[in-house]
C-alpha positions in Angstrom: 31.0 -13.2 -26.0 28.5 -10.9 -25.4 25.6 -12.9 -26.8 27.0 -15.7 -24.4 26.3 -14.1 -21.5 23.2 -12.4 -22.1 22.0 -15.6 -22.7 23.7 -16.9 -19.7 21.4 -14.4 -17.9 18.3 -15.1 -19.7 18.8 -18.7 -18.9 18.8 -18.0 -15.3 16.8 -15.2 -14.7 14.3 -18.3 -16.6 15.2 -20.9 -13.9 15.7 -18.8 -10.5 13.5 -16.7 -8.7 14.9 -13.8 -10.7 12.1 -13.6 -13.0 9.8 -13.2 -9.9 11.1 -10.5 -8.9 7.8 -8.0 -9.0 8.5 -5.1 -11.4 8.0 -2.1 -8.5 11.2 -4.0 -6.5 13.3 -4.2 -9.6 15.3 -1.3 -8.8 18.6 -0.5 -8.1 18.5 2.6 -4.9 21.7 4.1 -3.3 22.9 3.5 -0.2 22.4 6.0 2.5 25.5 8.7 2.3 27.3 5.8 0.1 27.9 5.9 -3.4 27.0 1.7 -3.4 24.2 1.1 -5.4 21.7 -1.5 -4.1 19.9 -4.1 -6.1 16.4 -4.1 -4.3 15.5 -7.5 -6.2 19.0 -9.6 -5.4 17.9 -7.9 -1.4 14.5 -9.0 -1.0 14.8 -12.3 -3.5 12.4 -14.4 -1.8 12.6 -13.2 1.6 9.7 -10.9 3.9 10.5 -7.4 3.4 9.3 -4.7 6.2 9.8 -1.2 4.7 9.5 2.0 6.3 9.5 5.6 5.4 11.9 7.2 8.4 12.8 10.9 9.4 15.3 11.9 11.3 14.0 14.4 13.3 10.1 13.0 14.4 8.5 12.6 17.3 8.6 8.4 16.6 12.5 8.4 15.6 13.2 6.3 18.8 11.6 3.3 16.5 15.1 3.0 14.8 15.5 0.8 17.6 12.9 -1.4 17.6 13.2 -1.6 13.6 17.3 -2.2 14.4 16.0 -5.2 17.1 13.9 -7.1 14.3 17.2 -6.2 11.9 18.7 -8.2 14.6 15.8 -10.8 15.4 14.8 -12.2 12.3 17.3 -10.9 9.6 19.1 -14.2 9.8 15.8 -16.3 9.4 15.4 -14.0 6.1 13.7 -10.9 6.7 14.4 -7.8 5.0 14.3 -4.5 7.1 14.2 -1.0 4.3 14.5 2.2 5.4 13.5 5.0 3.5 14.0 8.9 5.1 11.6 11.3 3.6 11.0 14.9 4.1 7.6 14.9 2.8 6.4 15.6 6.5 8.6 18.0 7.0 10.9 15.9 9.5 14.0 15.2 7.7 17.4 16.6 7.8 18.2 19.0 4.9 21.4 16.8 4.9 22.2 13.3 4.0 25.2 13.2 6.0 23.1 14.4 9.0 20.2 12.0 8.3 23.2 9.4 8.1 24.2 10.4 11.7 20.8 9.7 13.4 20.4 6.1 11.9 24.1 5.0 12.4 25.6 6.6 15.2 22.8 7.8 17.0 20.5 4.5 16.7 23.1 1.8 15.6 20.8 1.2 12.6 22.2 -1.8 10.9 19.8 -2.5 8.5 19.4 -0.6 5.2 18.7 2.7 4.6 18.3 3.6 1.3 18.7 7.7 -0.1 15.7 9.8 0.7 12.5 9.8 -1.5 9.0 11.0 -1.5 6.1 8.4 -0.5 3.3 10.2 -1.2 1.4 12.1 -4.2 2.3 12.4 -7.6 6.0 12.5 -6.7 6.3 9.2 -4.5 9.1 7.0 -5.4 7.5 4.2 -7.4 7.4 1.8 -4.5 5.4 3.9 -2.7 3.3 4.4 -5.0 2.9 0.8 -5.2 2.4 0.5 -1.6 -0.2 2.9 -1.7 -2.5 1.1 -4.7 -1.8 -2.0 -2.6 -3.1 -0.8 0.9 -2.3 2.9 1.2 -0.3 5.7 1.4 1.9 6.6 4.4 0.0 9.4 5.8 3.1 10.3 8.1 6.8 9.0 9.2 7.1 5.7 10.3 4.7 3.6 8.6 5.7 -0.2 8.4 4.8 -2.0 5.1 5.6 -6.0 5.6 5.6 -7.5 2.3 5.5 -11.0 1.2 8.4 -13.0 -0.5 6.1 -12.3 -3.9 6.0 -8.9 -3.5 2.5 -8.9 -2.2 1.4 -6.1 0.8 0.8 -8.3 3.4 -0.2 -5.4 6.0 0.6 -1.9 7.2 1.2 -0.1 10.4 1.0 3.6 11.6 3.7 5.1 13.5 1.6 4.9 16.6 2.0 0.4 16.4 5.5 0.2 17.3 7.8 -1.6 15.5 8.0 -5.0 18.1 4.3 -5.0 18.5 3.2 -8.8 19.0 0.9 -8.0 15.6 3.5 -6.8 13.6 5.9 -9.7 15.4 3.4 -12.3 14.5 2.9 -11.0 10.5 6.7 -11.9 10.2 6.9 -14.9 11.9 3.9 -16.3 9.8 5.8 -15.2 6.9 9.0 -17.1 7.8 7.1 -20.0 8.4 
């Protein structure tokens, strides 16, 4: 039975855009305060994927907003909004459950927001590490990555280009096209 469906699976992941998954988005992450588990290739299969490395207690935190609004915008034409909080500028809550509050209930984030890693040095999670050989690393909170369907960087933002910016607006729209 067993040998069934592993070759079920192989069969598939053969003929469907499984196999092109790229290797730094095949990951499983947890949800924010959740004990779900999210598979970051079933997510992002095919689709534009903006990610973001958030904290909770920055000067650019209002951008939950305008990150919620493109959520909103263009998550039913297929974009993909990530979140990722990170203390590694010093601007995230000691506390999941707090860090939890600010996106939910504070900003009505709908998107998802993944547990907090690192996104820069030796100890960035591996997707920011790939992010950072592709273009860079985030050199504070709030940089936007858009990323093609194929898992290529398309472009990046600092903090200081806000989220609805007609540059950022007009990356994603090409890449729904």
């Amino acid at each position: 039975m067993k040998t069934r469906a592993l070759a079920l699976v192989t069969l598939l992941a053969s003929a469907g855009s499984w196999a092109a998954c790229p290797d730094w988005l095949d990951t499983e992450k947890r949800r924010l305060h959740a004990k779900e588990q999210v598979d970051l290739c079933a997510l992002t299969d095919g689709k534009p994927v903006l990610i973001v490395n958030t904290a909770s207690h920055c000067g650019f935190t209002g951008q939950f907003k305008q990150l919620e609004a493109l959520h909103q915008q263009y998550g039913d034409q297929g974009l993909v909004v990530l979140g990722f909080p990170s203390d590694d500028f010093f601007q995230e809550a000691d506390d999941e459950a707090e860090t939890a509050e600010v996106c939910y209930k504070n900003y009505g984030v709908s998107f998802t927001m993944l547990t907090p890693v690192s996104v820069r040095g030796g100890d960035a999670d591996p997707i920011f590490q790939e992010l950072a050989r592709q273009g860079g690393a985030p050199k504070w909170n709030f940089y936007k990555y858009l990323v093609s369907p194929e898992g290529k960087l398309v472009d990046y933002w600092s903090p200081r280009t806000e989220p609805d910016d007609a540059e950022i607006t007009g990356a994603i729209e090409t890449l729904l096209k």
